[in-house]
C-alpha positions in Angstrom: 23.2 -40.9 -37.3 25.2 -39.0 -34.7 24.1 -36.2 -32.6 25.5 -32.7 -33.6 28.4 -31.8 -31.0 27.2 -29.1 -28.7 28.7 -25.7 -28.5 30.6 -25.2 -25.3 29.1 -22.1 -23.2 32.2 -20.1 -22.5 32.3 -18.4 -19.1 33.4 -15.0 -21.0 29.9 -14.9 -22.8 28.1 -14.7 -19.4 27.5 -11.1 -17.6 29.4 -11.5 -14.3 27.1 -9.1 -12.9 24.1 -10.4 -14.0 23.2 -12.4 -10.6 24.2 -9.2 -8.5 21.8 -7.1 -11.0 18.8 -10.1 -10.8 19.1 -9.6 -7.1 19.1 -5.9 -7.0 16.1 -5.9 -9.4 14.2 -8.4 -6.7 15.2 -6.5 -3.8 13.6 -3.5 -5.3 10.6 -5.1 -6.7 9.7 -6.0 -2.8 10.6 -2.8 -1.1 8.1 -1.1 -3.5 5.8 -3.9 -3.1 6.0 -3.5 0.8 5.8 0.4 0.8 2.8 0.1 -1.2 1.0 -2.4 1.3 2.2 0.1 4.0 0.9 3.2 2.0 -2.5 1.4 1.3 -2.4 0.3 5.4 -1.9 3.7 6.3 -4.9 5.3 3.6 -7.3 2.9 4.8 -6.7 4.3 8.9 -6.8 7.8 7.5 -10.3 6.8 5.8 -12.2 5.4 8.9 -10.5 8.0 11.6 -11.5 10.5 9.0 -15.2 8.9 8.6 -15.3 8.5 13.1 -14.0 12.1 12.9 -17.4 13.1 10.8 -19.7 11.4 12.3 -19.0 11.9 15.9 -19.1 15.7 14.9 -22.4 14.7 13.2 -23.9 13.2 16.6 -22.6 16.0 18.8 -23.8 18.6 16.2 -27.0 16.7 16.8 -27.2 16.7 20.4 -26.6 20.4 20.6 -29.2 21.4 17.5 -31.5 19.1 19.9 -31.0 20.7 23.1 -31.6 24.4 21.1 -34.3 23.0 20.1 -35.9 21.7 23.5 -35.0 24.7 24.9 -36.2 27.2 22.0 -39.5 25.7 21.9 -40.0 24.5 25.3 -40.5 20.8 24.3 
C-alpha cells in the first residue's frame, strides 16, 4: 500500500517575521535576565556595606559608652 502524498508547505503560510520576532523575544528574555543578576549583585553590596555600616557604629558606640564609663566610675 502506498504512502499518502505529503502536503507541500507553501512559503506564503509561514510568518516572514517570525525569526526577526523569535530573536527579539530572546534578546529580551536575556537583558531582563542580566539586569536581574545585576540588580541582585548590586542588593547583595547594599546588604553587607549596610550590615559593616551597623556594626562598626556598634563597636565605636561601644568604645565610647566604655570610656564614659571608665571615666564615670573611675574604673
Amino acid at each position: 500500500m502506498a504512502l499518502p502524498e505529503r502536503k507541500q508547505v507553501e512559503e506564503e503560510l509561514l510568518d516572514p517575521t517570525a525569526i526577526h520576532r523569535n530573536y527579539r523575544r530572546q534578546r529580551i528574555k536575556r537583558r531582563a535576565r542580566e539586569e536581574r543578576a545585576r540588580e541582585r549583585n548590586l542588593a547583595r553590596l547594599r546588604f553587607w556595606l549596610a550590615l559593616t555600616a551597623v556594626v562598626a557604629t556598634s563597636i565605636g558606640l561601644a568604645i565610647v559608652i566604655w570610656n564614659q564609663i571608665q571615666s564615670l566610675f573611675g574604673l
